[in-house]
SEVOLO-38039 format. One record per atom (N, C-alpha, C): x, y, z; residue number from 0; atom name. Coordinates in nm, 4 decimals. Layout:
NODE  X  Y  Z  i  at
NODE  X  Y  Z  NUM  CA .
...
This chain:
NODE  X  Y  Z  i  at
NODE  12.9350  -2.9931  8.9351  0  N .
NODE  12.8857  -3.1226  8.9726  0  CA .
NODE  12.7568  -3.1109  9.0528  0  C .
NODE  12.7712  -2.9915  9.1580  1  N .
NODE  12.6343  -2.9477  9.1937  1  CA .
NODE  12.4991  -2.9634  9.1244  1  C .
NODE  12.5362  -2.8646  9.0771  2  N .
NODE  12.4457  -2.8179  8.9295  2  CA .
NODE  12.3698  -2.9464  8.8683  2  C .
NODE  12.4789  -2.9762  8.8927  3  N .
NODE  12.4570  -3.1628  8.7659  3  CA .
NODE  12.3444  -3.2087  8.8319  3  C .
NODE  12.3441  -3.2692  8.9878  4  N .
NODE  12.2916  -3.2985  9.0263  4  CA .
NODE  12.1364  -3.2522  9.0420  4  C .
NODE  12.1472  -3.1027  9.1090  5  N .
NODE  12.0514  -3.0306  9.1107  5  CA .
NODE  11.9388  -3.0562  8.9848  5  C .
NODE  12.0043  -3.0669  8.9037  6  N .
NODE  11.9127  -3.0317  8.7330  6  CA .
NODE  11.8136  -3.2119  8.7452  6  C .
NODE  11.9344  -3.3088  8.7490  7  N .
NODE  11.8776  -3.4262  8.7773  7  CA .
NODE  11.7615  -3.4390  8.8135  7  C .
NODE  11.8003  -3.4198  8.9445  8  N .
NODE  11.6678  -3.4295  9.0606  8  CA .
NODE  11.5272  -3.3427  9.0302  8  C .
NODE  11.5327  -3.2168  8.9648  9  N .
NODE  11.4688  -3.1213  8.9284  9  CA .
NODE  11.3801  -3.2308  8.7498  9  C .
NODE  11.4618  -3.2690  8.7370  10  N .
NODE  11.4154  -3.3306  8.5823  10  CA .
NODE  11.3434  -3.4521  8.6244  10  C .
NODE  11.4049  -3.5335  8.7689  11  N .
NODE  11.2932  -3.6451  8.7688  11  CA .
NODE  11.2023  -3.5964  8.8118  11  C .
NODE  11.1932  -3.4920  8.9154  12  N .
NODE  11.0310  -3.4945  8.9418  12  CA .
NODE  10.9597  -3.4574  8.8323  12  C .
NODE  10.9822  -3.3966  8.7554  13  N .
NODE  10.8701  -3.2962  8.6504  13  CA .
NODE  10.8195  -3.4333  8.5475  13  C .
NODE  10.9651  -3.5662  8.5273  14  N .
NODE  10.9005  -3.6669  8.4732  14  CA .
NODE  10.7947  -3.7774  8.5916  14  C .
NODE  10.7922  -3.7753  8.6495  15  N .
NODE  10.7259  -3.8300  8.7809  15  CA .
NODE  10.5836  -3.7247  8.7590  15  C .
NODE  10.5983  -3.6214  8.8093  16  N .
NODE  10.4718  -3.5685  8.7616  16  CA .
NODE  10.4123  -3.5408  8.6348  16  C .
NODE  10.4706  -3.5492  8.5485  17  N .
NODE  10.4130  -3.5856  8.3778  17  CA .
NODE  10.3694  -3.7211  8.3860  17  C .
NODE  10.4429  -3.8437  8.4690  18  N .
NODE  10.3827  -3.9369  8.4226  18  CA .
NODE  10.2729  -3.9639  8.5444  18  C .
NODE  10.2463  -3.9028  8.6482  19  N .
NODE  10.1268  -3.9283  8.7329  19  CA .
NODE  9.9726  -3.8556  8.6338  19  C .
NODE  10.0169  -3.7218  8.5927  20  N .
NODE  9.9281  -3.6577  8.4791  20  CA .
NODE  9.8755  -3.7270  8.3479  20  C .
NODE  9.9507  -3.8384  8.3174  21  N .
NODE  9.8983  -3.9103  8.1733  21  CA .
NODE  9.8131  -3.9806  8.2501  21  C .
NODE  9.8848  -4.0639  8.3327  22  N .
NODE  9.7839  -4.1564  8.4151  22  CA .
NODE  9.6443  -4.1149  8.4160  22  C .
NODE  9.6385  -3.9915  8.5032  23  N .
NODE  9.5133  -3.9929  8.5375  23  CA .
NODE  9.3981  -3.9223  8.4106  23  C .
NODE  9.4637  -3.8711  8.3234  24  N .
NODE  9.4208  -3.7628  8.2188  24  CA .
NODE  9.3271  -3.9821  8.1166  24  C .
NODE  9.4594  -4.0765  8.1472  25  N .
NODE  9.3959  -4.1872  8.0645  25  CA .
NODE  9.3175  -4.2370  8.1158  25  C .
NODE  9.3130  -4.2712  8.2092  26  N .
NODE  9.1349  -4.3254  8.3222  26  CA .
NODE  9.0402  -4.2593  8.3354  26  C .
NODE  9.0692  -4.1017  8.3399  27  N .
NODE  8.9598  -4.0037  8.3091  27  CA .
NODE  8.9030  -4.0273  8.1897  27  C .
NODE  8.9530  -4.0363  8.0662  28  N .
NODE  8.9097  -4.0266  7.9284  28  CA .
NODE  8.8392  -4.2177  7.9252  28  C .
NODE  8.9066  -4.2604  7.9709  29  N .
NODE  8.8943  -4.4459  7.9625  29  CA .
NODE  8.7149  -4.3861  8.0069  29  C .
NODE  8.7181  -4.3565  8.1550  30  N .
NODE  8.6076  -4.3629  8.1680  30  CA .
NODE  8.4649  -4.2415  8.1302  30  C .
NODE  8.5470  -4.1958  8.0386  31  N .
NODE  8.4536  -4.0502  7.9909  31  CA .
NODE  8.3961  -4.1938  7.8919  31  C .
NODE  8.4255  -4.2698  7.8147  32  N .
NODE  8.4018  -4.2991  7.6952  32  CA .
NODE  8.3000  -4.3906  7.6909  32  C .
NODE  8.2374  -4.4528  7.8322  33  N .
NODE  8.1977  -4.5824  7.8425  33  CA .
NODE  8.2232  -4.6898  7.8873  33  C .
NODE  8.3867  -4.6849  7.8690  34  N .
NODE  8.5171  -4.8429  7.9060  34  CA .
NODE  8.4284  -4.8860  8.0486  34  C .
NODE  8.3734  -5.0177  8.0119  35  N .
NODE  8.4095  -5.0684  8.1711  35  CA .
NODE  8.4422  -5.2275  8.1289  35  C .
NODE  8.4971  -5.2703  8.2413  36  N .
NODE  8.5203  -5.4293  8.2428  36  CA .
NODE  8.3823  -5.5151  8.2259  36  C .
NODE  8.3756  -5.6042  8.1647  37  N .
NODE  8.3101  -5.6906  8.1524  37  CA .
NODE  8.2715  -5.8057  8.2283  37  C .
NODE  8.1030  -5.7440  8.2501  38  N .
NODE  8.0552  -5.7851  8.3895  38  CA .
NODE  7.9461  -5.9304  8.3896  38  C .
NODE  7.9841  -6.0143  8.4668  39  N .
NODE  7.8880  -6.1641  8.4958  39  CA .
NODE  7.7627  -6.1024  8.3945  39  C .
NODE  7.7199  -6.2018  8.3623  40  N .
NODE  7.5842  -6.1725  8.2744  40  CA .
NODE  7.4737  -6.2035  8.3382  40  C .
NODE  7.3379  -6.1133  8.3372  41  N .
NODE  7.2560  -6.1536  8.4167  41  CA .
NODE  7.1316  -6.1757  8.3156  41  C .
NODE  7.0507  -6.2777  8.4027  42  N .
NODE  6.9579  -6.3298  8.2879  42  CA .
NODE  6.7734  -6.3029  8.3362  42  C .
NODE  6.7066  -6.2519  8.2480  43  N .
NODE  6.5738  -6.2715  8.2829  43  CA .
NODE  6.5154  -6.3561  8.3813  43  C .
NODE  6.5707  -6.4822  8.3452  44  N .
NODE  6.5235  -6.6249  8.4128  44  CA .
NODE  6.5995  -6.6200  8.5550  44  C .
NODE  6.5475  -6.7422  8.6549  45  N .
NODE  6.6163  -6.7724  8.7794  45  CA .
NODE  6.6457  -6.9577  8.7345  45  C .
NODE  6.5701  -6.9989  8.6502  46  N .
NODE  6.5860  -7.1925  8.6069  46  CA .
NODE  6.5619  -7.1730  8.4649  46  C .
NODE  6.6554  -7.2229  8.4395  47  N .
NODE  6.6669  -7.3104  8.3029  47  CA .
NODE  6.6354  -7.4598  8.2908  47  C .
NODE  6.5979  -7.5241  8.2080  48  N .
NODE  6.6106  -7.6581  8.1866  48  CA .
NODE  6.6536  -7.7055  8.0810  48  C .
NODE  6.7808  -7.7796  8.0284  49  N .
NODE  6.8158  -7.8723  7.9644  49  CA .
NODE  6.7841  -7.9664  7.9003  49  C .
NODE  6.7570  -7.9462  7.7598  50  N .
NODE  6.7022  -8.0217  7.6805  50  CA .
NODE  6.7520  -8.0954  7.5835  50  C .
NODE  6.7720  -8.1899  7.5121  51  N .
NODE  6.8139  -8.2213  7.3432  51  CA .
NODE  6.9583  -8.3165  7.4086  51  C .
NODE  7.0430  -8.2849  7.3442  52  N .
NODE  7.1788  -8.3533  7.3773  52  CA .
NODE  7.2412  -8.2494  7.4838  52  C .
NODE  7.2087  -8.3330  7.6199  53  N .
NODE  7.2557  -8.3125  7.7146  53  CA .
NODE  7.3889  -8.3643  7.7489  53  C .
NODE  7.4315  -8.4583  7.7268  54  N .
NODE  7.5854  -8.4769  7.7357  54  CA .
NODE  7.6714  -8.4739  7.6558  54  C .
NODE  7.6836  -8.3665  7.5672  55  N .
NODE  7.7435  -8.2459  7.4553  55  CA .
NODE  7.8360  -8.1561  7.5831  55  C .
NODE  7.9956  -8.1539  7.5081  56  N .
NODE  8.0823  -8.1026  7.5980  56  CA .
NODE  8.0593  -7.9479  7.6200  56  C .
NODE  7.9729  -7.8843  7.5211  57  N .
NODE  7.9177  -7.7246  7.5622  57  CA .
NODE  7.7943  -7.7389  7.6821  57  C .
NODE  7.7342  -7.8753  7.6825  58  N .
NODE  7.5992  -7.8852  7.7651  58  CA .
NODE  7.6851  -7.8968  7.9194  58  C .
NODE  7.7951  -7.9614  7.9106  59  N .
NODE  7.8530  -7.9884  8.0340  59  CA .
NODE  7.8911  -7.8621  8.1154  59  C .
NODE  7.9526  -7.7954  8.0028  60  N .
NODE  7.9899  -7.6225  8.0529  60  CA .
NODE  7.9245  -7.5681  8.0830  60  C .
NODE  7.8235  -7.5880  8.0083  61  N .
NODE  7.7088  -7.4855  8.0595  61  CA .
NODE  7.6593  -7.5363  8.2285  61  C .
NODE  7.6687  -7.6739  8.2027  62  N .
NODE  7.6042  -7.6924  8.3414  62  CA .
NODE  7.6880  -7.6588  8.4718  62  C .
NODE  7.8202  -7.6272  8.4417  63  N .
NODE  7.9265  -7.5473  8.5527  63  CA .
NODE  7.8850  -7.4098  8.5176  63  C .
NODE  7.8441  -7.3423  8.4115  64  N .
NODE  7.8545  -7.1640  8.3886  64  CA .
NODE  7.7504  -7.1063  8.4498  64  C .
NODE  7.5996  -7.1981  8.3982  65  N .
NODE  7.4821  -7.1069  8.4666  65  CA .
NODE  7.5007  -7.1544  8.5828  65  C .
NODE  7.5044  -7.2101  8.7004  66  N .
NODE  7.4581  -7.2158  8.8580  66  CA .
NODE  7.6010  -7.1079  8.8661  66  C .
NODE  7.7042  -7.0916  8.8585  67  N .
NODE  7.8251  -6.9701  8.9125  67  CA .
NODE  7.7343  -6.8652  8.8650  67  C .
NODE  7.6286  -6.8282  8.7400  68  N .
NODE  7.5899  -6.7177  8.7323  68  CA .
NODE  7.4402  -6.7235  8.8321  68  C .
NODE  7.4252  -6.7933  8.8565  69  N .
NODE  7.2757  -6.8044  9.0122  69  CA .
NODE  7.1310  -6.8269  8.8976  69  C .
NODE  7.1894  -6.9289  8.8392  70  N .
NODE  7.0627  -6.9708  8.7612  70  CA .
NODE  7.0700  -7.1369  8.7847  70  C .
NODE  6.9281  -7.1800  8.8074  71  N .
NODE  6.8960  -7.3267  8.8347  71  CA .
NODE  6.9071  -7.4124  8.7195  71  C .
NODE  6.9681  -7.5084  8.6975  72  N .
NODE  6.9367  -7.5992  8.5846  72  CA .
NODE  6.9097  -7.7240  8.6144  72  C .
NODE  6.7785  -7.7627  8.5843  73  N .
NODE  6.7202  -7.8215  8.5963  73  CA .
NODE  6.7498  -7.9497  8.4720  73  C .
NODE  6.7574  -8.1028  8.4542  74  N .
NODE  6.8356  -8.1805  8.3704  74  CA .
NODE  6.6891  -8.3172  8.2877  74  C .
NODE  6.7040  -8.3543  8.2366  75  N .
NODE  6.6137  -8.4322  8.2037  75  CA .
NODE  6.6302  -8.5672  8.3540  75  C .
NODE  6.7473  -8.5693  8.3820  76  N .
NODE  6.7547  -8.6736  8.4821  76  CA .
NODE  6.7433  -8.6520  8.6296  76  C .
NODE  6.7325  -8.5209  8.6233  77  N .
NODE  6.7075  -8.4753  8.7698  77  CA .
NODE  6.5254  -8.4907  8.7809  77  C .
NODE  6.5032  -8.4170  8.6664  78  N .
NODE  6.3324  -8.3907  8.6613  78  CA .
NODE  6.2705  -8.4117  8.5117  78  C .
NODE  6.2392  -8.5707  8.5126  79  N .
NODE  6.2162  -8.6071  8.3328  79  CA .
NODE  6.1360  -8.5248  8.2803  79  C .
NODE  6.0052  -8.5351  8.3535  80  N .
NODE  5.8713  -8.4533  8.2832  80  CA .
NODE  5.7995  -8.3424  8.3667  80  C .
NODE  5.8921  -8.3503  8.4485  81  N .
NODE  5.8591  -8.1858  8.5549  81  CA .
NODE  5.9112  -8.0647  8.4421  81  C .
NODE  5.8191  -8.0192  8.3441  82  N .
NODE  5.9377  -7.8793  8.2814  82  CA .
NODE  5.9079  -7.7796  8.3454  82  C .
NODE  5.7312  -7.7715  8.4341  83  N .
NODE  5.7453  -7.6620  8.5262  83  CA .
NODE  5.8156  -7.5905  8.6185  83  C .
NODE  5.8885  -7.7082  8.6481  84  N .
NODE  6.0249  -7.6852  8.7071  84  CA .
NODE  6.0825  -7.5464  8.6774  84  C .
NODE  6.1301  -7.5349  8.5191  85  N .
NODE  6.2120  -7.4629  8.5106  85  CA .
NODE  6.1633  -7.3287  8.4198  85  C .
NODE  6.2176  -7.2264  8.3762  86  N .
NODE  6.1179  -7.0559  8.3603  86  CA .
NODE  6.1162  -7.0908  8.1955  86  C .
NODE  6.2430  -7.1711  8.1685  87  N .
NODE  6.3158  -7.1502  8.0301  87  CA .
NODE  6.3104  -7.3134  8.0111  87  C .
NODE  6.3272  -7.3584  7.8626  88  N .
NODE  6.4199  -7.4418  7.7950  88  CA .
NODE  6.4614  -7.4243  7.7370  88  C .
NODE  6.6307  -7.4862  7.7363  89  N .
NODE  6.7236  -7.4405  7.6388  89  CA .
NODE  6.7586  -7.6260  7.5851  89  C .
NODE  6.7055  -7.6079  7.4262  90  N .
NODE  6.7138  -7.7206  7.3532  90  CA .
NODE  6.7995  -7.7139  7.2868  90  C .
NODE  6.8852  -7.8201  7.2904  91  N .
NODE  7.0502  -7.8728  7.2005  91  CA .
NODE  7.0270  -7.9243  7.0883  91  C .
NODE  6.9976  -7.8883  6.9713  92  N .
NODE  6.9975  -7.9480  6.8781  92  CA .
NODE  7.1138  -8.0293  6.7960  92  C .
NODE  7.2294  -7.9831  6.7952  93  N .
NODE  7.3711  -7.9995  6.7385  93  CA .
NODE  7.4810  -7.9540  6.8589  93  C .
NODE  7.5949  -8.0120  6.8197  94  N .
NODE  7.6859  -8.0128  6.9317  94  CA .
NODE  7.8075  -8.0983  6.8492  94  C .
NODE  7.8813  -8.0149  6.7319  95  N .
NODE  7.9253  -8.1048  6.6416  95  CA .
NODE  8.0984  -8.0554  6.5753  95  C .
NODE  8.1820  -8.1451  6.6230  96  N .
NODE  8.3461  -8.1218  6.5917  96  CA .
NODE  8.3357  -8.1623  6.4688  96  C .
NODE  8.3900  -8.0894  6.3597  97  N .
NODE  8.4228  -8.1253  6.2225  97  CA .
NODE  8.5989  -8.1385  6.2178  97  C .
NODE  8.6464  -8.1975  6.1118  98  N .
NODE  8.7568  -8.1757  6.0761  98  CA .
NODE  8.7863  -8.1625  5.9255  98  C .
NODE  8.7988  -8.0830  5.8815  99  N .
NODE  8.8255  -8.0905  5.7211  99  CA .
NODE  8.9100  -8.0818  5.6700  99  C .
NODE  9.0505  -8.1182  5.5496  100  N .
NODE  9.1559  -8.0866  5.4589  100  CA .
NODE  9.1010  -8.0088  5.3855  100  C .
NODE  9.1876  -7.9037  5.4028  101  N .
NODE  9.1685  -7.7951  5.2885  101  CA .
NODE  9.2638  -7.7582  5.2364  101  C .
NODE  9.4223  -7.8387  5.2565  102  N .
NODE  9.5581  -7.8224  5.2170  102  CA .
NODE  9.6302  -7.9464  5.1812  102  C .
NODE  9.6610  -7.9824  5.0318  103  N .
NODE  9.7168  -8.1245  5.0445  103  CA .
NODE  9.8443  -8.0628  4.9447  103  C .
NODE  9.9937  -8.1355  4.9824  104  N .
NODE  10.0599  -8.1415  4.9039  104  CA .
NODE  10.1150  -8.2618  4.7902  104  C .
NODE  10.1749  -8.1985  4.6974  105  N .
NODE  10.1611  -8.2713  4.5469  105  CA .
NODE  10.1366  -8.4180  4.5530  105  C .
NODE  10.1897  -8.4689  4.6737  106  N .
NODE  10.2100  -8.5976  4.6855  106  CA .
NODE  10.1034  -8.6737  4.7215  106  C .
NODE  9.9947  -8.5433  4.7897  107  N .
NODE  9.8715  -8.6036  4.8285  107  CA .
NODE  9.8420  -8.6024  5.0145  107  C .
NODE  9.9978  -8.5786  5.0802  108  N .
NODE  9.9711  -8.5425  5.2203  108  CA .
NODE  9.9329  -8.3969  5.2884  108  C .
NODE  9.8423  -8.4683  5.3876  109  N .
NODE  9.7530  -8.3070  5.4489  109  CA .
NODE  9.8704  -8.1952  5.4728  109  C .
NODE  9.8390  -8.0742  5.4307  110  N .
NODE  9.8928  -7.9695  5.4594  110  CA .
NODE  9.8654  -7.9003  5.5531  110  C .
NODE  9.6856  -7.8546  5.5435  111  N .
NODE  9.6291  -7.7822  5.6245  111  CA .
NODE  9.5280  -7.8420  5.6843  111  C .
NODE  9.4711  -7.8192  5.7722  112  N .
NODE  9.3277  -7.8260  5.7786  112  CA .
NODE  9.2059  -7.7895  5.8541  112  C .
NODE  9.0913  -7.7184  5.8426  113  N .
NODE  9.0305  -7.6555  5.9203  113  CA .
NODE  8.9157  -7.7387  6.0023  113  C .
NODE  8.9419  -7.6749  6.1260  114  N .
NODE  8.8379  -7.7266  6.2740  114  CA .
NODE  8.7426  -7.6313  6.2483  114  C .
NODE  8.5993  -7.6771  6.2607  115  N .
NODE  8.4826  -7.6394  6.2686  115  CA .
NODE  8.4374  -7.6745  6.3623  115  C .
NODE  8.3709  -7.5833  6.4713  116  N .
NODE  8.2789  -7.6187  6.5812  116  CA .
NODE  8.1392  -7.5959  6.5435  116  C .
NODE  8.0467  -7.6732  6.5252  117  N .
NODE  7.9296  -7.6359  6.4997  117  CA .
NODE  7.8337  -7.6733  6.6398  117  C .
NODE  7.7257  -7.5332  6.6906  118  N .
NODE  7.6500  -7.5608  6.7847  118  CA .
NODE  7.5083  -7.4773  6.7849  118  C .
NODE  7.3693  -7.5936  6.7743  119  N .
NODE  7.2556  -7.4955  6.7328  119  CA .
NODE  7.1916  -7.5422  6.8458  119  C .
NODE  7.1434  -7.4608  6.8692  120  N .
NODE  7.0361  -7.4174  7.0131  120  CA .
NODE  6.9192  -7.3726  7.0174  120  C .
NODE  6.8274  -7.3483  7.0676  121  N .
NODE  6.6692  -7.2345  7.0552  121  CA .
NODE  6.5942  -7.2764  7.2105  121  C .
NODE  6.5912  -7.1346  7.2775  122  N .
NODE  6.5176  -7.1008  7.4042  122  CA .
NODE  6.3712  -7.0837  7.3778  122  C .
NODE  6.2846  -7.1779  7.5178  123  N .
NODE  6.1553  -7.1877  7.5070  123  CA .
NODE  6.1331  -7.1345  7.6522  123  C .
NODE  6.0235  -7.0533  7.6943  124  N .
NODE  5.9856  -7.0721  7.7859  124  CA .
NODE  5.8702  -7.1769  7.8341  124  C .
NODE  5.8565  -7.1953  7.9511  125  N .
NODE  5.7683  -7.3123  7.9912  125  CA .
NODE  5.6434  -7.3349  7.9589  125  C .
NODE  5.5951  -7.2018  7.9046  126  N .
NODE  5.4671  -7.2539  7.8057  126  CA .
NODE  5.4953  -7.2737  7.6998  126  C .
NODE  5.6362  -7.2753  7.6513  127  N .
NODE  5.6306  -7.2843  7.4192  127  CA .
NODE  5.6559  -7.2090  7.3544  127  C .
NODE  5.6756  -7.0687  7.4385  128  N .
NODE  5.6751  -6.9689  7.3940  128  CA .
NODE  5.8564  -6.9266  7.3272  128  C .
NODE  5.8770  -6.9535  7.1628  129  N .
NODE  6.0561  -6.9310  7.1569  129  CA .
NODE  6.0362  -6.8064  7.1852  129  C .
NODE  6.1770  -6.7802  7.2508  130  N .
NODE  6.1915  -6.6707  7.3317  130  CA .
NODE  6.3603  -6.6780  7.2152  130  C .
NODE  6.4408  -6.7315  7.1799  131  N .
NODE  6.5337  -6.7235  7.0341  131  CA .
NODE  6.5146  -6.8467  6.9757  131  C .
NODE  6.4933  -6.7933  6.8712  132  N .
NODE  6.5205  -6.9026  6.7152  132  CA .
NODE  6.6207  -6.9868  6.7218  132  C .
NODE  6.5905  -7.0879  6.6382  133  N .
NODE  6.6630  -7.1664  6.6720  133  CA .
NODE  6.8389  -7.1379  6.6116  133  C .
NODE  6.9383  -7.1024  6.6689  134  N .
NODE  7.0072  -7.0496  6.6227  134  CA .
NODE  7.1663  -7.1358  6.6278  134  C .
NODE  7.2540  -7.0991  6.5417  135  N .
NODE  7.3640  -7.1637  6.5130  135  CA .
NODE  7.4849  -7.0954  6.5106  135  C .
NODE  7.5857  -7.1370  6.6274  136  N .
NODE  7.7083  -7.0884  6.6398  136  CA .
NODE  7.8045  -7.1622  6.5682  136  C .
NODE  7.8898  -7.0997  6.4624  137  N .
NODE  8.0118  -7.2069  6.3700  137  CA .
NODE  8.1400  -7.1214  6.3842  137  C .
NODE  8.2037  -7.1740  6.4262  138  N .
NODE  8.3302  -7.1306  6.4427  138  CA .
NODE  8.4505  -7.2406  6.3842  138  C .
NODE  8.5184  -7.1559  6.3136  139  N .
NODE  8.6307  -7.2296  6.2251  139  CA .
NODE  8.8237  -7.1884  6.2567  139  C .
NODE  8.8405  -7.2613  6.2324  140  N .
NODE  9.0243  -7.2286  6.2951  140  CA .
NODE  9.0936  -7.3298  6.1846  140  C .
NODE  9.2039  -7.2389  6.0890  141  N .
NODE  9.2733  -7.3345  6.0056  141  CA .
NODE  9.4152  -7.3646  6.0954  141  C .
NODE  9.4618  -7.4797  6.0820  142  N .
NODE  9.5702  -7.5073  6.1682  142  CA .
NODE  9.6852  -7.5856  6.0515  142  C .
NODE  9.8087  -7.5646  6.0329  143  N .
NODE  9.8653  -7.6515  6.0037  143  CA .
NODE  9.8953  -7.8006  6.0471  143  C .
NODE  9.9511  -7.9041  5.9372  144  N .
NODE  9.9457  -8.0550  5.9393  144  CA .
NODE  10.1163  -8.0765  5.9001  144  C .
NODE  10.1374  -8.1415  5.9787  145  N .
NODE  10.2823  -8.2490  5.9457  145  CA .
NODE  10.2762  -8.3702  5.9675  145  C .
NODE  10.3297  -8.4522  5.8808  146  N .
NODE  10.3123  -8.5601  5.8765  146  CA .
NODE  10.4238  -8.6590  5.9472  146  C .
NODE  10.5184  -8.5868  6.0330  147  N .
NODE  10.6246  -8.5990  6.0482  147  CA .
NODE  10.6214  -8.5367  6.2101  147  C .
NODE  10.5291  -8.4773  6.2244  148  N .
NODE  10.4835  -8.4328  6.3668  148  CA .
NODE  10.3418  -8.4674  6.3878  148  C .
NODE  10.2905  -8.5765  6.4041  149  N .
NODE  10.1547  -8.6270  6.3872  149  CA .
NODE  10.0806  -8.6378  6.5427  149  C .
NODE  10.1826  -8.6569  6.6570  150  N .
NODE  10.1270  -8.6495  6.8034  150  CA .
NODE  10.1548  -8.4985  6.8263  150  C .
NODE  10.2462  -8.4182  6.8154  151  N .
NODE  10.2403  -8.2444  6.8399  151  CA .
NODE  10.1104  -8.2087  6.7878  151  C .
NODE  10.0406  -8.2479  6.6281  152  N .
NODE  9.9675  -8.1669  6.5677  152  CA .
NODE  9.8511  -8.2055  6.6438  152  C .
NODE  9.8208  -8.2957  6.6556  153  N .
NODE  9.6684  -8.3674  6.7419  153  CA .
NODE  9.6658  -8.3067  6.8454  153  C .
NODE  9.7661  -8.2902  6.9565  154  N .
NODE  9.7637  -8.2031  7.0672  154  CA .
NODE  9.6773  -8.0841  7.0170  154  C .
NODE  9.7794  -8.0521  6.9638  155  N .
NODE  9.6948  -7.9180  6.9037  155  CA .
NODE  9.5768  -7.9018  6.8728  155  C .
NODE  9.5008  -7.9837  6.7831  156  N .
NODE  9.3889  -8.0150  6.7071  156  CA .
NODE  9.2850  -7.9895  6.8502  156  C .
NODE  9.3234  -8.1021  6.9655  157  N .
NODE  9.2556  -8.1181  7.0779  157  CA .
NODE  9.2514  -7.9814  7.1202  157  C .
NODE  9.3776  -7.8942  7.1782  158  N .
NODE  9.3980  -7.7798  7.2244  158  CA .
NODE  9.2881  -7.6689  7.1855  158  C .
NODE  9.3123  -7.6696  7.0407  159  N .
NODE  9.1847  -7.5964  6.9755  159  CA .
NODE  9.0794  -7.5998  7.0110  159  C .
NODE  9.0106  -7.7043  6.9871  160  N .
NODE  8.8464  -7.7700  7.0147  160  CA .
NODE  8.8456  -7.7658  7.1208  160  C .
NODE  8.9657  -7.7473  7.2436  161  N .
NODE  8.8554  -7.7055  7.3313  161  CA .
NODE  8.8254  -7.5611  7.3448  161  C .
NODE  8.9512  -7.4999  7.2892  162  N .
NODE  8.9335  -7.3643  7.3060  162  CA .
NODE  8.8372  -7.2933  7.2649  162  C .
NODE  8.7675  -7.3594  7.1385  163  N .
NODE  8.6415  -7.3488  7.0474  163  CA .
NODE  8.5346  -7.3202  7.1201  163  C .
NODE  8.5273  -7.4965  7.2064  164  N .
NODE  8.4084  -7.5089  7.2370  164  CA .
NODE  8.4207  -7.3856  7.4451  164  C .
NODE  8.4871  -7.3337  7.4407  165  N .
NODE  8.5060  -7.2485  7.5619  165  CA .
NODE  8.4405  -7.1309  7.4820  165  C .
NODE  8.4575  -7.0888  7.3911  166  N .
NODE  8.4163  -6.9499  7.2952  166  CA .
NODE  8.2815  -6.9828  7.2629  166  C .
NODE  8.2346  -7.0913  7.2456  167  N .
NODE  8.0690  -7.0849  7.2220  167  CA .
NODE  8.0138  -7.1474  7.3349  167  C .
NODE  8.0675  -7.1705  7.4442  168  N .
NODE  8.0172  -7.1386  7.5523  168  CA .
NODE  7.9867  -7.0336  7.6134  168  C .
NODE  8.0591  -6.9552  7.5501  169  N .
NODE  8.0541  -6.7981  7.6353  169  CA .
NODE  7.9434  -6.7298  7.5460  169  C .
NODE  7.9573  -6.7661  7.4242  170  N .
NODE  7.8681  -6.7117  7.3077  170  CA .
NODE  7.7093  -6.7346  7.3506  170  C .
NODE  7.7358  -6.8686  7.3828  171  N .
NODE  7.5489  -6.9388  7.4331  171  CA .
NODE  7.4963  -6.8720  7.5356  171  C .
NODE  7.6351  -6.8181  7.6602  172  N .
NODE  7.6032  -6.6982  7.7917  172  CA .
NODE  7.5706  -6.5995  7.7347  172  C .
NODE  7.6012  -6.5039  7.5884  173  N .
NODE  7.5770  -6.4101  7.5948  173  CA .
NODE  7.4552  -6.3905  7.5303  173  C .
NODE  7.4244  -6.5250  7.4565  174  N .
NODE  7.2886  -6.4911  7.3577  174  CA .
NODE  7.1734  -6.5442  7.4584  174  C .
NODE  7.2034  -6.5669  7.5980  175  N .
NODE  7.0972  -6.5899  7.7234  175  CA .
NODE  7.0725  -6.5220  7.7974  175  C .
NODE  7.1452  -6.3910  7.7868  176  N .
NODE  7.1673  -6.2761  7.9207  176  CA .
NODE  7.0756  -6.2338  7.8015  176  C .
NODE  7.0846  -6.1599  7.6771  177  N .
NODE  7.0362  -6.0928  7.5843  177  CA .
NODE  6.8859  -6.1179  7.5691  177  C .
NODE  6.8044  -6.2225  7.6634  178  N .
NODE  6.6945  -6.2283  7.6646  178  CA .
NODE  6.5852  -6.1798  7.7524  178  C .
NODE  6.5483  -6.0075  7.7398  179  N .
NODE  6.4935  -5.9459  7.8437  179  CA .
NODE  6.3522  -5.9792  7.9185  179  C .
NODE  6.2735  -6.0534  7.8679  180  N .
NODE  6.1422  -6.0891  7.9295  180  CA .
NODE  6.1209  -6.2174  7.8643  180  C .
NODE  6.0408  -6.2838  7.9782  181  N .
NODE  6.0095  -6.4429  7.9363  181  CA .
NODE  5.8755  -6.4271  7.9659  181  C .
């Protein structure tokens, strides 16, 4: 019964120290490779200004995302025709929820149907100068339809779109950090 014990105790440590050894052998290698967490984005500019469709639910985000990242945004209603104001303009061209059927059954009721977020943009600096093309984020999500669950599915529908428009918000942060000289 000794013995028994003895061996026990002898077997957890060696697993205790095997598993302190993976540990560190995996953070070593994590960080041999490059791995790091994903860090605030920093941008050429110190002001932006807001242009096109400004009260677009990505324009709203944005206007909470850049000042947390220490960039000024400057609004058509803060400063109509001051653009000196700001280093950059970032013009809204589109800002657009689709909904489409792409699933009907025999009878003719929706089956499926896919959410499209469409959002096009293009950065100027304060002389004119595009600094990105005018460019277009589309993001699509097929969701099922019941006709028989018609307030669950809309939740949903909503749930989505915003989740959408949170992903090309982050998308619009990253294609703004990505701009090294103005």
């Amino acid at each position: 019964m000794a013995l028994s014990r003895e061996y026990s105790s002898s077997r957890r440590q060696w697993l205790r120290a095997g598993a302190g050894m993976a540990v560190a052998l995996g953070t070593g290698a994590l960080a041999g490779c490059g791995f790091a967490l994903r860090q605030a984005p920093s941008f050429a500019f110190t002001s932006l200004r807001l242009a096109g469709s400004t009260g677009s639910p990505v324009a709203r985000a944005l206007l909470r995302e850049l000042p947390a990242a220490g960039v000024q945004v400057v609004t058509a209603a803060r400063a109509p025709t001051d653009t000196a104001a700001a280093q950059v303009v970032l013009t809204i061209m589109a800002d657009q929820r689709e909904r489409v059927v792409v699933g009907q059954l025999a009878n003719g009721q929706v089956r499926e149907l896919e959410l499209r977020y469409r959002f096009r943009f293009r950065l100027e600096n304060a002389a004119g100068r595009v600094l990105l093309e005018e460019d277009e984020i589309l993001l699509e999500r097929d969701i099922s339809f019941s006709e028989t669950a018609v307030l669950a599915k809309t939740a949903e529908e909503y749930a989505t779109f915003n989740d959408m428009q949170g992903d090309v918000t982050q998308q619009v942060m990253r294609r703004l950090a990505s701009v090294k000289a103005i």
